[in-house]
C-alpha positions as CSV (number, residue, x, y, z in Angstrom):
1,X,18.4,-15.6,12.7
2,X,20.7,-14.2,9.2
3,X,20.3,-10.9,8.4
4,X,19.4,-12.0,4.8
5,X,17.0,-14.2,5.6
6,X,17.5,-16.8,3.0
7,X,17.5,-14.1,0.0
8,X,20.1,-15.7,-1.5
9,X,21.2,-16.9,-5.4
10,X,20.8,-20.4,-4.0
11,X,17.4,-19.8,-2.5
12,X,16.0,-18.2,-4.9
13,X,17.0,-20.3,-7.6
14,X,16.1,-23.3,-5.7
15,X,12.5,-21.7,-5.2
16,X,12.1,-20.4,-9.0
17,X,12.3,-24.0,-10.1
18,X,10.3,-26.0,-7.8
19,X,7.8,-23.0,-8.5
20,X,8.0,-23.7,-12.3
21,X,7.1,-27.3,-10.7
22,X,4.2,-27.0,-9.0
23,X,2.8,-24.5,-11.8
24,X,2.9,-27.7,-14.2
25,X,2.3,-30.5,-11.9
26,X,-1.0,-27.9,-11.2
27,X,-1.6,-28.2,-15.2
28,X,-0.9,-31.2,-15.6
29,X,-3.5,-32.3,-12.3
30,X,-6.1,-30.7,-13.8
31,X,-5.6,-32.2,-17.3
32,X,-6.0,-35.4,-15.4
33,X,-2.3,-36.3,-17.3
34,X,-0.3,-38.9,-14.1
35,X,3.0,-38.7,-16.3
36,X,3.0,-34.6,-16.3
37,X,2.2,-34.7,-12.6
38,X,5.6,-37.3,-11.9
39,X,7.2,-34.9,-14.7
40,X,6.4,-32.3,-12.6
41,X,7.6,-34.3,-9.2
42,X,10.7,-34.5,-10.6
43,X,11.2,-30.7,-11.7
44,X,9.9,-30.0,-7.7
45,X,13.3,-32.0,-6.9
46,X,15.6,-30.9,-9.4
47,X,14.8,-27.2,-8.0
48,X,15.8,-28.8,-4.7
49,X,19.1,-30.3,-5.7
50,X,19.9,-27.1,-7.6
51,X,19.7,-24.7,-4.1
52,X,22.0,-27.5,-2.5
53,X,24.8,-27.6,-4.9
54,X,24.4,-23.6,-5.0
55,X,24.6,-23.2,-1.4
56,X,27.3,-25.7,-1.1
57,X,29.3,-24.0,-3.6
58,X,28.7,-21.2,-1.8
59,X,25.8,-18.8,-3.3
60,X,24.2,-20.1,0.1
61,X,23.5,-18.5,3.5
62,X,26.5,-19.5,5.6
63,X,26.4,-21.7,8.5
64,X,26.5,-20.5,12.0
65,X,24.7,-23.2,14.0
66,X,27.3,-23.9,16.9
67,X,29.0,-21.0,17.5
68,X,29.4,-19.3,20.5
69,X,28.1,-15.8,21.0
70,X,31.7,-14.2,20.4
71,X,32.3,-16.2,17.3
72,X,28.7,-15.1,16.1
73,X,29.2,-11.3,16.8
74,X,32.9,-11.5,15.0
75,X,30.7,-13.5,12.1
76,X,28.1,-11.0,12.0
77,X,30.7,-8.2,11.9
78,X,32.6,-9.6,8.6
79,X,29.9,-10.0,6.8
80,X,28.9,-6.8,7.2
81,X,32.2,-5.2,6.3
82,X,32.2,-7.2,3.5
83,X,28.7,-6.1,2.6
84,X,30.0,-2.4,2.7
């Protein structure tokens, strides 16, 4: 597991949005209103896209799936020198 957990600018951008989504698609249900509810489909999506260009432009947890146990520790260790 990261030691940030996914609190990152990409996550939680990527979260603020698709929660803006579902808060209107949720309005939008109850009104009984199908166009708000795809409106709010494609805000849920656009929140998703967001994260993904963030994190690959890096505002993103980094990747270490793959590495060895050596390559993680030295990973781990520049991170948190950079951190300091």
């Amino acid at each position: 597991m990261a030691n940030s957990h996914g609190h990152t600018p990409a996550a939680w951008t990527g979260v603020i949005i698709a929660f803006v989504g579902f808060c209107v698609g949720s309005v939008f249900m109850v009104l009984a209103e199908p166009i708000g509810v795809a409106a709010s489909v494609v805000i849920i999506l656009i929140g998703a896209v967001v994260g993904g260009l963030m994190r690959a432009a890096g505002l993103g947890q980094p990747k270490t799936n793959g590495l060895t146990e050596a390559q993680l520790q030295a990973h781990r260790q520049t991170h948190a020198e950079a951190r300091s």
